[in-house]
Rosetta silent file (secondary structure, phi, psi, omega in degrees, C-alpha in Angstrom):
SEQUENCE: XXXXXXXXXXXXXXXXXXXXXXXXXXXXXXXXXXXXXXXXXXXXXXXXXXXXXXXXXXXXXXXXXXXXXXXXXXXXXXXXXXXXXXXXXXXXXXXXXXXXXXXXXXXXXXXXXXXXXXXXXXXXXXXXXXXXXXXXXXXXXXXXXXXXXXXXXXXXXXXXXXXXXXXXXXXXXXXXXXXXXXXXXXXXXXXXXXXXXXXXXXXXXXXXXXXXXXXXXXXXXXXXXXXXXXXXXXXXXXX
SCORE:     score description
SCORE:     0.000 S_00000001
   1 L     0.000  125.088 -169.995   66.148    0.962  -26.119 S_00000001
   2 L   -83.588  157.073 -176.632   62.590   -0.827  -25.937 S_00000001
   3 L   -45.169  113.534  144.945   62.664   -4.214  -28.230 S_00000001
   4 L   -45.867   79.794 -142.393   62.363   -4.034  -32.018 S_00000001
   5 L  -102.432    2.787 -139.607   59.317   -5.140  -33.369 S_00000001
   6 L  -138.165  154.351  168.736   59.436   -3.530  -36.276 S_00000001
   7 L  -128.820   94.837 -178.068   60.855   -3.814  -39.718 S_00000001
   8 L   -42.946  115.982  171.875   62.093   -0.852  -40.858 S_00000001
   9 E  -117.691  118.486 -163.698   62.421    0.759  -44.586 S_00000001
  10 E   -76.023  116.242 -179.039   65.008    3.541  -45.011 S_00000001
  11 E   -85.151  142.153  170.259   63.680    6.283  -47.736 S_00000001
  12 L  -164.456 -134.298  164.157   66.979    7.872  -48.572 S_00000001
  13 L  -159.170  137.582 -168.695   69.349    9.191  -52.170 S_00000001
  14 E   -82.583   84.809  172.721   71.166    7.233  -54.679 S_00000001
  15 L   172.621  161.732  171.888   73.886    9.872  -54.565 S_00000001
  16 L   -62.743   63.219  176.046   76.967   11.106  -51.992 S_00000001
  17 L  -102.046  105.897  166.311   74.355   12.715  -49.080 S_00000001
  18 H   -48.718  -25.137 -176.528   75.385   12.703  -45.507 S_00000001
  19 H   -83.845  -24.350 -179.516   72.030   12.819  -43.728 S_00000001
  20 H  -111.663   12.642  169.862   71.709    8.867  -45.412 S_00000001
  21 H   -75.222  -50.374 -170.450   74.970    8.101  -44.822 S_00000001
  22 H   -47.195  -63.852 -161.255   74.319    9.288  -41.038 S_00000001
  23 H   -40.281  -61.936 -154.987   70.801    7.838  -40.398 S_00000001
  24 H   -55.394  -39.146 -169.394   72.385    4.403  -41.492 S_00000001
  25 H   -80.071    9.066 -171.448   75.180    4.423  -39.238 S_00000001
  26 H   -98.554  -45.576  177.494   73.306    5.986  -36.363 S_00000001
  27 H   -52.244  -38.589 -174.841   70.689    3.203  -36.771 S_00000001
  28 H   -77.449  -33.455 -159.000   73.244    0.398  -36.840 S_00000001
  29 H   -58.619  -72.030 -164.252   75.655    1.626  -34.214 S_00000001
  30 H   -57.045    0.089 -170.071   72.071    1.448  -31.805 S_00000001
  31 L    64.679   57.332  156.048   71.671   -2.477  -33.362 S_00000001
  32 L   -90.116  146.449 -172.745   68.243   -1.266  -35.651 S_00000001
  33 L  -112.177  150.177  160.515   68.052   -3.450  -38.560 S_00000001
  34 L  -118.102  107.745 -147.648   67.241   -2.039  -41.553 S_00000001
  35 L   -80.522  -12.703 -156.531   64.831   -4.704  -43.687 S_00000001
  36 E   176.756  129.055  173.787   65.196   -2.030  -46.809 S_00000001
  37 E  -114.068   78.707 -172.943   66.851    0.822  -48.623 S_00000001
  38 E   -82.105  138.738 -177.615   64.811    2.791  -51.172 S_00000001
  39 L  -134.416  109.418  168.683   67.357    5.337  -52.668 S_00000001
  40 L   -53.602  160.520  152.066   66.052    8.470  -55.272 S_00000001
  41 E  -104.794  175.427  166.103   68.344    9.404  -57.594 S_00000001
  42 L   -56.919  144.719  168.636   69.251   13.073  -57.869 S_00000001
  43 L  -104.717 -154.685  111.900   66.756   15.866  -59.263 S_00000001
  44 L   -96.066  150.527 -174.439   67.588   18.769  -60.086 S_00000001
  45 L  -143.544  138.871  178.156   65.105   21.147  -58.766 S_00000001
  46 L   -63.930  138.774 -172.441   64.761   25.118  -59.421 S_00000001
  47 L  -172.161  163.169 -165.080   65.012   27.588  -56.707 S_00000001
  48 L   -56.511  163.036  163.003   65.795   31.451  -55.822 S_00000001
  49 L   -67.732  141.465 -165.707   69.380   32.333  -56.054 S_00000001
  50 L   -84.307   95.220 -159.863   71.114   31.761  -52.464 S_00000001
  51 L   -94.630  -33.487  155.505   72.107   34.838  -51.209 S_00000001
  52 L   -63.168  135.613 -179.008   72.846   33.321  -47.795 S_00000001
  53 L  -145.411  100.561 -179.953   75.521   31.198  -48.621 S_00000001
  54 L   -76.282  130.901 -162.270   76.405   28.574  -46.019 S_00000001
  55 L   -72.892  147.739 -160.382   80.023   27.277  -46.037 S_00000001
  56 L   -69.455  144.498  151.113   79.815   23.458  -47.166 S_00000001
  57 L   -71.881 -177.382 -178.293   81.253   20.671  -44.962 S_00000001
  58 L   -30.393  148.463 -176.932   83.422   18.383  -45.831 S_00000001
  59 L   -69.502  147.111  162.160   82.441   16.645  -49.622 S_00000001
  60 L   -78.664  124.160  178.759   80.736   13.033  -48.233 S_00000001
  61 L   -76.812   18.362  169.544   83.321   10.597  -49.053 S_00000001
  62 L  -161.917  171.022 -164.308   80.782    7.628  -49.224 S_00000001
  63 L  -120.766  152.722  179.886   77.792    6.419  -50.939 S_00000001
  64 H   -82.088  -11.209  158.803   75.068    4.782  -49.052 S_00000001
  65 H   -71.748  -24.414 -178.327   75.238    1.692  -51.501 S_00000001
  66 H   -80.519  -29.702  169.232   78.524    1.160  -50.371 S_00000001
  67 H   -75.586  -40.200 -152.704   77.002    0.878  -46.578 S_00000001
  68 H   -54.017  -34.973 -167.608   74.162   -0.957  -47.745 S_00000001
  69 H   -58.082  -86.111  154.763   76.815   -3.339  -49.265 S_00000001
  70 H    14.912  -86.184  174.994   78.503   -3.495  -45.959 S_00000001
  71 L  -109.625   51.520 -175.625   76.133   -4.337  -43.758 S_00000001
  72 L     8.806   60.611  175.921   73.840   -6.653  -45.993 S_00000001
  73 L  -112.282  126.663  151.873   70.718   -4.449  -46.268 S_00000001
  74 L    -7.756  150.650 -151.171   68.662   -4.526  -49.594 S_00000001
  75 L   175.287   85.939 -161.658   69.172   -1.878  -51.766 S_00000001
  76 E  -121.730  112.386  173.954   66.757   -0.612  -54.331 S_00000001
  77 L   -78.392   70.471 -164.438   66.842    2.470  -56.846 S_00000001
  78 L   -66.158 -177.811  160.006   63.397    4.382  -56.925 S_00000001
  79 L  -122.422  111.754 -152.877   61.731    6.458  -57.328 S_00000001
  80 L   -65.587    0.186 -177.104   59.931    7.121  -54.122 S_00000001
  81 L   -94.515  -29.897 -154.268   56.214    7.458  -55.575 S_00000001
  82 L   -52.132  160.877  174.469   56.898    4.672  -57.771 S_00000001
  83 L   -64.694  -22.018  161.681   54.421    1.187  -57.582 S_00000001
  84 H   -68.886   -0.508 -179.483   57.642   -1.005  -56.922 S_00000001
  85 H  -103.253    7.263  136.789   57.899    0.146  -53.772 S_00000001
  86 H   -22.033  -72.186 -120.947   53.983   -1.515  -52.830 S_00000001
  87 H   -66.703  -41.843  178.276   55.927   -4.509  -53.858 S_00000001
  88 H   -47.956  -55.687 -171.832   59.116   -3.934  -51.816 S_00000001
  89 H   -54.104  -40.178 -176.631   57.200   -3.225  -48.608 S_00000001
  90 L   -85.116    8.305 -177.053   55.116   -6.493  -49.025 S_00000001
  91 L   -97.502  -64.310 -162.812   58.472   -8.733  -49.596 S_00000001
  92 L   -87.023   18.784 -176.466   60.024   -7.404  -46.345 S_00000001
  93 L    32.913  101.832  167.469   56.872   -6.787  -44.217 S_00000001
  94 L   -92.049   83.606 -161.386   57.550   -3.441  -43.935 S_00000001
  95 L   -73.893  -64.578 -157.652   55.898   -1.776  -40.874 S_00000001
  96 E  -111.345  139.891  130.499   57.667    1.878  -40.351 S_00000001
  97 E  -104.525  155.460  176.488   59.673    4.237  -42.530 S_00000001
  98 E  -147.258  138.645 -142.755   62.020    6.511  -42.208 S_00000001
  99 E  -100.265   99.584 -166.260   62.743    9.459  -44.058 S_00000001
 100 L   -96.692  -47.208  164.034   66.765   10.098  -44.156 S_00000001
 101 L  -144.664  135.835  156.351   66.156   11.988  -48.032 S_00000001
 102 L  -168.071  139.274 -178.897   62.934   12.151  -49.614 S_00000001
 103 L   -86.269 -135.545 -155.008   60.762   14.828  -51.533 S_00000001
 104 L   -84.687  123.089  176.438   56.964   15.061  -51.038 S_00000001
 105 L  -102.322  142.778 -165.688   55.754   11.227  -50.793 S_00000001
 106 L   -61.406  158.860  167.445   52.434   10.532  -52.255 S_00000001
 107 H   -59.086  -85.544  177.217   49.201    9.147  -50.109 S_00000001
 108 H   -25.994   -2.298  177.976   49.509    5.802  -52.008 S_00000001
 109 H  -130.225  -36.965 -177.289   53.119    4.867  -50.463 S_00000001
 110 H   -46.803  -24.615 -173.885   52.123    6.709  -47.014 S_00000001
 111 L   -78.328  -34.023 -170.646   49.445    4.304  -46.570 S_00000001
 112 L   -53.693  -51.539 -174.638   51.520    1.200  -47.381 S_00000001
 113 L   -65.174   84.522 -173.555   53.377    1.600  -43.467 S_00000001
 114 L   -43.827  -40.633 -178.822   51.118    0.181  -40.854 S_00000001
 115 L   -98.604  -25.578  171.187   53.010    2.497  -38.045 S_00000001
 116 E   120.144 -167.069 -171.775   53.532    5.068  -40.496 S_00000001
 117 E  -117.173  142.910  179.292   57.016    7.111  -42.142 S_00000001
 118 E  -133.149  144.373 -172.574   58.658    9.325  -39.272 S_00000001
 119 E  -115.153  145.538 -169.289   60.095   12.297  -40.388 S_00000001
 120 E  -133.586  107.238 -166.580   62.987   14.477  -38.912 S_00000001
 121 E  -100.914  116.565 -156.260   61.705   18.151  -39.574 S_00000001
 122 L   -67.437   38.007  177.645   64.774   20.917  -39.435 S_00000001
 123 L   176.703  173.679 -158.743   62.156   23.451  -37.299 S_00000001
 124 L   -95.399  126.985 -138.999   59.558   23.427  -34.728 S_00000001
 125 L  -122.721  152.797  -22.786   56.462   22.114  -36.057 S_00000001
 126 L   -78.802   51.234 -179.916   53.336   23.491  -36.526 S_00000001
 127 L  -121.255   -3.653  161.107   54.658   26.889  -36.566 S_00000001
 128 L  -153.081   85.338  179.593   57.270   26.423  -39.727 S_00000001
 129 L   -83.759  158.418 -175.048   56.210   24.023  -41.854 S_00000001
 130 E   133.554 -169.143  179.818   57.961   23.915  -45.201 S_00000001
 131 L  -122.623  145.153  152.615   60.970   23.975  -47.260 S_00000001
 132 L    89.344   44.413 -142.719   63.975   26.912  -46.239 S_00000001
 133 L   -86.775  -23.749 -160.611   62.499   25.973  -42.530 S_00000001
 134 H   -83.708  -39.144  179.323   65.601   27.388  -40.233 S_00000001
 135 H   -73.156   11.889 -174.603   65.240   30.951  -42.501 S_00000001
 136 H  -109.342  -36.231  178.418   61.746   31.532  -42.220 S_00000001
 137 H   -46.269  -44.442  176.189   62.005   30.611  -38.692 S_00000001
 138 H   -45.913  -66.400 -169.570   64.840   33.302  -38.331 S_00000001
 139 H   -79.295  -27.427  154.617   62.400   36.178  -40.168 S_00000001
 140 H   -81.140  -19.035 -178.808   59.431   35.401  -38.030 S_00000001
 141 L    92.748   36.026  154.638   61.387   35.253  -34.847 S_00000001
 142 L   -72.035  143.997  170.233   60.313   31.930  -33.882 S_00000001
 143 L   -36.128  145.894  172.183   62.342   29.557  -31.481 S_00000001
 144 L  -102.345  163.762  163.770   65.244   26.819  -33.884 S_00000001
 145 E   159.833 -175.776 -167.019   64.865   23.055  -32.867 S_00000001
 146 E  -115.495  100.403  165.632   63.744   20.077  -34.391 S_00000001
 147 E   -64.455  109.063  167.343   60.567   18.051  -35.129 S_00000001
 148 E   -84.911  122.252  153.901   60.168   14.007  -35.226 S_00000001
 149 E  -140.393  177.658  169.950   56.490   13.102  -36.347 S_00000001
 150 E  -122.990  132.088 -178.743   54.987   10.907  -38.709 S_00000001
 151 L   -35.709  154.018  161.743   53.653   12.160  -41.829 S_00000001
 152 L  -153.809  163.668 -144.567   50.623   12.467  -43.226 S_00000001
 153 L   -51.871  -34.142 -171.962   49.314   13.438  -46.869 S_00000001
 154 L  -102.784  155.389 -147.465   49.590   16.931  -45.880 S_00000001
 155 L   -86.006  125.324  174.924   53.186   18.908  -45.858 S_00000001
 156 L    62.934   57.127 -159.704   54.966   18.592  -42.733 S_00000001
 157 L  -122.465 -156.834  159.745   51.850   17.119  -40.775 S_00000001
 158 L    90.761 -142.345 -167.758   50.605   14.008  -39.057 S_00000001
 159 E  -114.908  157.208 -171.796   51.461   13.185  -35.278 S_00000001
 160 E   -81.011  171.634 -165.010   54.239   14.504  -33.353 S_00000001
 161 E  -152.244  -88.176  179.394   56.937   11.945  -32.080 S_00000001
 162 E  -147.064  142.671  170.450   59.086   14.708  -30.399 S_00000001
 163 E  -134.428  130.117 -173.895   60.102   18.294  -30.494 S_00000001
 164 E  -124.210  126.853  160.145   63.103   19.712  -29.008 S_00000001
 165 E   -76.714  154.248 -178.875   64.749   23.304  -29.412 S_00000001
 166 L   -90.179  139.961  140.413   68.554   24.255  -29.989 S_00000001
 167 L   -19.317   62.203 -168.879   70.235   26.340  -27.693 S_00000001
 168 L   -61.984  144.452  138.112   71.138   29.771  -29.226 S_00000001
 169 L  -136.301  179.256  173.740   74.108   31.689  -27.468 S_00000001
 170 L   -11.181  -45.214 -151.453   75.655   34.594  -27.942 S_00000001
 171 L   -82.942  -41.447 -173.660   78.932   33.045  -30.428 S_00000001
 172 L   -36.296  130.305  160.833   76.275   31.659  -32.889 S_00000001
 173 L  -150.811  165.846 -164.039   75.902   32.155  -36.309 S_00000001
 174 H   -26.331  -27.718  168.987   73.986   30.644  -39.526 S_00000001
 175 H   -84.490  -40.890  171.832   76.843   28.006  -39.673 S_00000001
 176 H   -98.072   14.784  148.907   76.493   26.860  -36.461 S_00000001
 177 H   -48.801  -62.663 -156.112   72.906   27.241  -36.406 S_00000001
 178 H   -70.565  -31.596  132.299   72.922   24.768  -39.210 S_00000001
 179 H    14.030 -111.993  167.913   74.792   22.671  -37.203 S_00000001
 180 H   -47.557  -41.425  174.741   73.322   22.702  -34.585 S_00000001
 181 H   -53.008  -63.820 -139.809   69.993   21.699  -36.460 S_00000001
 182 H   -85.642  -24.619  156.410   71.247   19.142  -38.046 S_00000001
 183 H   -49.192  -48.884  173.285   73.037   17.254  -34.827 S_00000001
 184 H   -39.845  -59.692  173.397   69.866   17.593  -33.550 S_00000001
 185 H   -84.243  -21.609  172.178   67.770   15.344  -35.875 S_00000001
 186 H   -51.158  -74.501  161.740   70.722   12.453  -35.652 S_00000001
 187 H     8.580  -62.043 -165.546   70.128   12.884  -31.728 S_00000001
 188 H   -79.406  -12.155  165.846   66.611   12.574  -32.089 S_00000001
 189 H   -59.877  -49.629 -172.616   66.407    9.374  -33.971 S_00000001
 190 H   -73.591  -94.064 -175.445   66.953    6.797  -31.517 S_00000001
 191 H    13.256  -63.183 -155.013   64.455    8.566  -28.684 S_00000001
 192 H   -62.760  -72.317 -160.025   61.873    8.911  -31.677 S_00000001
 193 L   -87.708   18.508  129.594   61.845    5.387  -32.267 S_00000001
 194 L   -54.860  -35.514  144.931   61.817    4.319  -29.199 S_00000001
 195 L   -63.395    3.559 -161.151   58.712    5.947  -28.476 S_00000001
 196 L  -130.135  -22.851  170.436   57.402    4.509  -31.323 S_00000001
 197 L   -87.716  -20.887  162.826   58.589    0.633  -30.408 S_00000001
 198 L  -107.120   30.710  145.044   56.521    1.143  -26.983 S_00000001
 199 L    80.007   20.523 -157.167   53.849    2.003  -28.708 S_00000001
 200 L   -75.626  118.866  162.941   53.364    5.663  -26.967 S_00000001
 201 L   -67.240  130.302  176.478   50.235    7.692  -27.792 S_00000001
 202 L  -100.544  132.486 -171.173   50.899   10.437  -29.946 S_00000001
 203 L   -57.195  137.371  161.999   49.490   14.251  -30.297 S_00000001
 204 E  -103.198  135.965 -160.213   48.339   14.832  -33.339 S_00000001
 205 L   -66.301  157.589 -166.614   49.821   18.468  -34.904 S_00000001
 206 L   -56.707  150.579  163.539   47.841   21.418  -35.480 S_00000001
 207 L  -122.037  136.854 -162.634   46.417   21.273  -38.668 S_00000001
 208 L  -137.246  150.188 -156.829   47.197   24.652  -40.739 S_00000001
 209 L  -115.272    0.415  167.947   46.907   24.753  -44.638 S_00000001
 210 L   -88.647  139.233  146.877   50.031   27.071  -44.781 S_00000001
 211 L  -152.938  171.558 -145.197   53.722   26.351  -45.401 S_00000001
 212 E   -95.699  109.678  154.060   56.910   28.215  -46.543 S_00000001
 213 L   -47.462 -179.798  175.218   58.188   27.719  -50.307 S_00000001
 214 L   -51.253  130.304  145.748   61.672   28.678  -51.081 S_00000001
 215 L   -85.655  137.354  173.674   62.822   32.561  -49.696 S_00000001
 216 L   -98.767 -173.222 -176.164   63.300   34.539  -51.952 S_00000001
 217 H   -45.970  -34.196  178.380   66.127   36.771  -52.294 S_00000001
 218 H   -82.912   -9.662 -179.927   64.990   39.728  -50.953 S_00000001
 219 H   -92.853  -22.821 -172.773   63.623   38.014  -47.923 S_00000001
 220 H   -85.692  -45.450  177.159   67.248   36.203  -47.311 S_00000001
 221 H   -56.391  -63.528 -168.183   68.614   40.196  -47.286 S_00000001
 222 H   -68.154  -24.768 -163.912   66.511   40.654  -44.563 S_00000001
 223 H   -63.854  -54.480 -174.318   66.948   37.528  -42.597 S_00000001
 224 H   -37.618  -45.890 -157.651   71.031   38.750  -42.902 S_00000001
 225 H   -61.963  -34.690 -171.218   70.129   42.009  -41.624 S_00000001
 226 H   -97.748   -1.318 -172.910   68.111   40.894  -38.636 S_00000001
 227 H   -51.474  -35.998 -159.698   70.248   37.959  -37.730 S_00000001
 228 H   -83.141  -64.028  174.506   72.180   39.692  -35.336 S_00000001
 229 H   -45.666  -45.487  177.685   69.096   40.933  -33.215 S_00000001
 230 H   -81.105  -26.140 -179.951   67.528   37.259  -33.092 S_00000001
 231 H   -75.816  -40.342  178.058   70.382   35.521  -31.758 S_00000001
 232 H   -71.558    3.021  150.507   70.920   38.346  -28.781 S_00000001
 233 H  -101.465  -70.384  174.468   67.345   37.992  -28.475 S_00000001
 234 H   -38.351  -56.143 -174.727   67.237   34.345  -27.931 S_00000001
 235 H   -53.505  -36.841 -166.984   70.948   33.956  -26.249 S_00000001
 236 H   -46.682  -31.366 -171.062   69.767   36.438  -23.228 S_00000001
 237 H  -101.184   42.036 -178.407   67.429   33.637  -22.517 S_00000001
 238 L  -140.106  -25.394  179.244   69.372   30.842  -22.558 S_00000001
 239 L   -80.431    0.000    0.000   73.119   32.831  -20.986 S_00000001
């Protein structure tokens, strides 16, 4: 791990979510300090009925105020566009962020981060940008993996950090796809910012004015239908 120059603000949710439970303890475990903890609250937000229906893990049995507690990091309940977090960034000289939960963030707070907000994107960027990113991948027949970059204004954009693909075989299926994915961006955290503490020039991604909205239901039918055909197309090459 190259030295830690940096002072780090975690975008995350004021609610029981495992990806900001994870981030924190994968960050501390490596000794990354975290200078700051902006936490959303929950939204509710509308979307097609789920026809794929993955089975849930485990409920998360902790709240990330309760790490934050813990380990004595700041803890603040935002809103992630809001103008307190200007303020927050300039109290803890805030260089980088990182996005553990967050919805679309605004120019204005993108701007604030002298190295910028790195992002852990559940698909292989720039060819499935978006929200519903492993099932769209699935229905074009594109390669699963994972994208680290840092953001820019536009959705699922900016400069690449690293992109790695998942493995398919044979056994696989949508749960351990999902998995797989999601192992994937813990994994990819330390690497990411390690390239990013030695200062490594970075490509910047294609820029494409498309990305993927919710699927909707009838698009989900097909993804079921063809599921079978894309993994035994992918495992062949990987077996």
């Amino acid at each position: 791990m190259a030295n830690n120059r940096m002072n780090i603000l975690l975008f995350a949710y004021n609610f029981r979510h495992q990806k900001s439970i994870d981030f924190i303890y994968k960050l501390k475990e490596n000794n990354i300090t975290i200078s700051a903890i902006i936490a959303a609250d929950y939204v509710e937000i509308k979307r097609p009925e789920k026809v794929i229906k993955i089975p849930s893990k485990s409920p998360c049995k902790e709240h990330p105020l309760d790490l934050a507690n813990r380990f004595n990091i700041p803890y603040f309940v935002l809103n992630h566009n809001s103008n307190s977090v200007v303020d927050i960034v300039k109290k803890y000289s805030i260089d980088l962020g990182v996005i553990a939960g967050a919805r679309i963030l605004e120019y204005k707070i993108i701007k604030l981060f002298n190295r910028g907000i790195l992002n852990f994107h559940p698909a292989l960027l720039p060819e499935c940008r978006g929200l519903d990113s492993i099932l769209w991948s699935i229905y074009n027949n594109y390669p699963l993996g994972v994208t680290s970059h840092l953001i820019n204004q536009k959705i699922d954009a900016g400069n690449l950090v690293i992109k790695n693909k998942i493995k398919i075989l044979s056994h696989d299926n949508l749960f351990s796809i999902h998995k797989k994915i999601y192992n994937l961006q813990l994994d990819l955290i330390i690497p990411s910012l390690n390239k990013l503490f030695l200062n490594r020039s970075l490509q910047t991604l294609e820029d494409q004015d498309s990305y993927n909205t919710y699927m909707p239901e009838y698009l989900q039918e097909e993804v079921i239908e063809n599921l079978d055909s894309y993994i035994n197309f992918f495992s062949e090459q990987n077996e």
